[in-house]
Structures are given as C-alpha cells and as structure tokens.
N, C-alpha and C positions, 0 to 999 in steps of 0.2 A: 504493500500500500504506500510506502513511504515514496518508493522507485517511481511509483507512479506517479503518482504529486509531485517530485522535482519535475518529471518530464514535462508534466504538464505547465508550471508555475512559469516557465518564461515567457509563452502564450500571452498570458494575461497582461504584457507590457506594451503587446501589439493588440487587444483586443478592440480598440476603437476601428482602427482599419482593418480587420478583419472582417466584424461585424458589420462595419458598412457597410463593404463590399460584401460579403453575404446575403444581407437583408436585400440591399440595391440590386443583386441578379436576380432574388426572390421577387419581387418586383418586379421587373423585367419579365419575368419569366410568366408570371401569373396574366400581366397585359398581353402579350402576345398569343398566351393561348385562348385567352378569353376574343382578341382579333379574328383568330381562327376558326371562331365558332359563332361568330357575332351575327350570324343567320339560321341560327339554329338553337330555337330558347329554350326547350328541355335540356341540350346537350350544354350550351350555356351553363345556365344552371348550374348541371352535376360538374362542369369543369372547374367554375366557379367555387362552391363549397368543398371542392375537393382540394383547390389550389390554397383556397385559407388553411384548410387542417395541416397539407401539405407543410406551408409556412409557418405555422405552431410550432409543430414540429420540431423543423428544420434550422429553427430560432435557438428552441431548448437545448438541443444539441449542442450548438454551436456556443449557447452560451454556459453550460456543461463543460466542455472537452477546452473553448479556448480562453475561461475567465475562473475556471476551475471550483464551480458553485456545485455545491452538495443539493443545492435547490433554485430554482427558478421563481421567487416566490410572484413576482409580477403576474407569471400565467398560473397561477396554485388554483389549483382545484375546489377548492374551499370559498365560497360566494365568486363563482365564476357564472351561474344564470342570471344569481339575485342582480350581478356587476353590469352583464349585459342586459337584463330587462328593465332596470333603471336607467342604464345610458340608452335605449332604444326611445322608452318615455319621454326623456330629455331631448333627445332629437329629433323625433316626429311630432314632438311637440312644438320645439322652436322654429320649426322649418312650418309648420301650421300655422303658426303666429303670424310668420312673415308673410305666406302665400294672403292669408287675410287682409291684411294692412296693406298690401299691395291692391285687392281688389276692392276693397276701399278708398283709395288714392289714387288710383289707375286704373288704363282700360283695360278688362281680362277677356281674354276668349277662350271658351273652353269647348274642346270635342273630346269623344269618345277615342278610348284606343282600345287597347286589346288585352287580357288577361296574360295570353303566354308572350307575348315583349314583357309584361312587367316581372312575369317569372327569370326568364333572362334575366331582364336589368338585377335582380335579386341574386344571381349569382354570382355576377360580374361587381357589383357593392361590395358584396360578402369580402371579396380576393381585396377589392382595394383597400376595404377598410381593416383590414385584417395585415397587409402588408406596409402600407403606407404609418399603423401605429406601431409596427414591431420595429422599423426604422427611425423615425422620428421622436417617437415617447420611449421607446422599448430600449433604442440603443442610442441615439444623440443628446435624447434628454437627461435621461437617467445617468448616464456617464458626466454630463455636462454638471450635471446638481452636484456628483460627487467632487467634483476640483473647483466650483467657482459658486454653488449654492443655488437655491432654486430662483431667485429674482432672475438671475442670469442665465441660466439656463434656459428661464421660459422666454426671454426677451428673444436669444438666438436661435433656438431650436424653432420657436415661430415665426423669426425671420427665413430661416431656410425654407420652411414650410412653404411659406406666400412665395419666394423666389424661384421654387421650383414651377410654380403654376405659370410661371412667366412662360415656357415651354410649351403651353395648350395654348390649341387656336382662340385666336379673337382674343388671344391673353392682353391684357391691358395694366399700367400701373398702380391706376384706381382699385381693378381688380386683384391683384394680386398683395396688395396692403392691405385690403379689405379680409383677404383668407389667410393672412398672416395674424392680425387679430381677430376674427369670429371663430375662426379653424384651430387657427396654430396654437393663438394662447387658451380659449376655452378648452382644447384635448389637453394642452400639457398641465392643465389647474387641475384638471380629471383625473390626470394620473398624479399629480403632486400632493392631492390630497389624498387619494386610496390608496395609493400606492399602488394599485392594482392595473392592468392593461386592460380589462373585460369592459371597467367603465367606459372610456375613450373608445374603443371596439363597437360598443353598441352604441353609445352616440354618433359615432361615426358612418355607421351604414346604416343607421333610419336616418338624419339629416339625407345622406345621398340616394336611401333608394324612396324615402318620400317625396325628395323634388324631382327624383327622375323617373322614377318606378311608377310611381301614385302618377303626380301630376306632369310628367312628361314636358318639363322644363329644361334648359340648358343647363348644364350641370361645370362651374368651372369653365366658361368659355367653350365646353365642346357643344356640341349643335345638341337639342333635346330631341328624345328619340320616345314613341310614341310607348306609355304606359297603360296603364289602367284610366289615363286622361289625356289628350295632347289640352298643353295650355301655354299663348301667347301671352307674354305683358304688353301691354301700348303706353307710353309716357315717360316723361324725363328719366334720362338714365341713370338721374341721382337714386332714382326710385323705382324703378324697373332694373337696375341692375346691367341694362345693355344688352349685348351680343355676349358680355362675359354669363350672362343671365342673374338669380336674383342675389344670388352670395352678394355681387359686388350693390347690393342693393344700404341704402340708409335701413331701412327695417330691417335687415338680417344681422345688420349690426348692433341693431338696438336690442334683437331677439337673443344673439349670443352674449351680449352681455350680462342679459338676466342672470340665465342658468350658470356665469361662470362666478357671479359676485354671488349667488344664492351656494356654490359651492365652496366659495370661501368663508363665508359666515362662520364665524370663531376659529379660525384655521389661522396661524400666523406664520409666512413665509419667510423663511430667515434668507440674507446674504453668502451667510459662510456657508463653507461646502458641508452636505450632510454624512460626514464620516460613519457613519452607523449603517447606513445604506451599503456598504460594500459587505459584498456575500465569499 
C-alpha cells in the first residue's frame, strides 16, 4: 500500500492539467457524439445519458488515481437525488421566471413542437451539464478555492465560464458576461456552499433543457431547436436577450441572482484558501 501511494503522490502536482485536459476531451467527446446523433432523439437521448454517466465516471477515476483521494466526496453518493432534485427546482424555476417576465415585456410567439426533439434535447443537456460542471466546479473551481479561496475562485472560474461561450454562434460580449455571472457565478455559489456537484448538475440541465427542451428557445447563442414549444422573443435585446437568446437577457439576470443570494443566506465566503478541502 505504501509503494502504491508514493507512485501515485507525484501525480497530484500535475493534477490541475491533467484534469483539464481530461474533463476538456470529456467534453469534447460527449459534443461530438451527441453531433452525430443530432437527428435521431431516442438515440440522442440514450447517447446523451450514457455520455454523462460515462463522464462520472471517468472524473472519479481520474480524480482517484491522479490527486490520490480515498474518496471523491463532491460526487458521494449520499444526497446525490435530494442535490439534483433541488438544483432541477432551482432551474426550471428560474429559467420560468425569466421566460414570464419576458412575455410580459415583450412580444412572444409560441408554437407547438414535438415530444421526441424534446427527449433529445434531454439527452444532449444531461452530457452538457454533466461535463461542463465536472470541468469548471468539479476541477477549476475547486482546485482554484484550495490556493486562492472561494471569493477568487468564483470570480475566475466564472470568468472562464462566460469566455468560453465567446466560441458559440451569434456569441456576443453582452452575452457572454451575462453567463459568466447568471451561469458561472450562480453554479460555482452551488457548489461552494454544498460542497457537492449534484446541486450545480441539476441546476444546470433544467435551466438548459427548460429553455430549450420545454420552450424551444436559443440556448447560448446557438439557434433554438424545436421542443415541446418553439418560442420567439420580439423586443429590445436588453430584454429578449438577442440572437445570443434569453440568458443574455436583463431578466435572466435578475432571475439568477435570486436563487444565488437565497443560496448564500448565512453562508460566509472566506478569501483565504480552504485548506481543509484537500482530500
């Protein structure tokens, strides 16, 4: 046991870029086959839920064997539905709020779409939101809180967040600051207070598969693809959100800020790094 633990223990001095680059091919990898399936929403779907477990996984492993953790407590087993069924709530809650406020203040047009695109788009959520937090909360955040503390950590890890969005079509600056704080900092408050990844998980894929799945909105600048709704905004794009759709909207702002100050309520974020947090 001991032989093994040296071998392993230098690992852990490169684990930042490892895991990166791990999480980031996961990623990678989950987009392209969901690409390859993107006409086929049963097959979606199971590619989609299979490419998240996949990336569970592949995560634990990785953060097992190269940061040499006897436990992964972030993904623990132990309130991992209660984690997702309240960030689920949180998200197709806030993402409801917005759609509301939007059709209150702007023109809405709503048509029918189709059950199985929205099972698709549900599979294809699952992967994103499943890979996008095991990279950014899972591994840039969490390493981040450990050497510089959680202020800092959430200010950068949600700046990478929104700069990466600069990447998707009809990506905009407005847009892309917009989901650096409704995105970046609301997931990483989620994970900063639980400690846990299951919360940000589920908040993450009801926000995405509610605006796209449900209401069949632009999701991040890519074109909205028809759900269980197709729905146009019409009106200023302070408030319609534009071409990037309704994230970069004033309501979605307003909406994520709710749920991120209602998750801080008696939580007190320190500066220093959280030395206790390393496994």
């Amino acid at each position: 046991m001991t032989i093994l633990t040296e071998r392993k223990a230098p690992l852990r001095r490169f684990r930042m870029p490892i895991l990166l680059v791990g999480t980031v091919v996961l990623l990678i990898a989950a987009r392209g086959l969901d690409a390859l399936v993107s006409g086929v929403p049963v097959l979606r779907f199971a590619i989609g839920i299979g490419a998240a477990a996949g990336a569970i996984f592949a995560y634990t492993w990785l953060s097992r064997h190269v940061e040499n953790r006897a436990e992964v407590t972030e993904l623990a087993a132990a309130g991992r539905w209660s984690g997702l069924g309240r960030g689920a709530l949180v998200g197709a809650g806030a993402f409801l709020a917005t759609i509301l406020l939007a059709a209150l203040f702007t023109d809405v047009d709503v048509a029918s779409g189709s059950f199985w695109a929205c099972l698709g788009v549900a599979g294809s959520m699952a992967s994103v939101a499943v890979t996008e937090e095991l990279l950014f909360r899972g591994v840039v955040y969490r390493i981040l809180e450990e050497r510089t503390g959680a202020i800092i950590a959430i200010a950068v890890s949600s700046l990478l967040f929104g700069l990466t969005h600069l990447l998707n079509p009809n990506a905009t600056l407005w847009g892309t600051a917009a989901i650096a704080v409704e995105g970046g900092a609301l997931l990483a408050i989620a994970y900063a207070v639980t400690r846990s990844l299951w919360l940000p998980i589920g908040l993450h894929f009801a926000w995405n598969f509610t605006e796209s799945g449900v209401f069949g909105t632009a999701v991040s600048g890519a074109h909205g693809e028809p759900g269980l709704l197709r729905t146009v905004l019409s009106g200023p794009d302070v408030l319609t959100g534009g071409t990037f759709g309704p994230e970069a909207s004033l309501f979605a702002l307003l909406c994520c800020l709710v749920p991120a100050v209602w998750l801080l309520r008696g939580t007190k974020l320190v500066a220093r790094p959280v030395r206790g947090a390393r496994q």
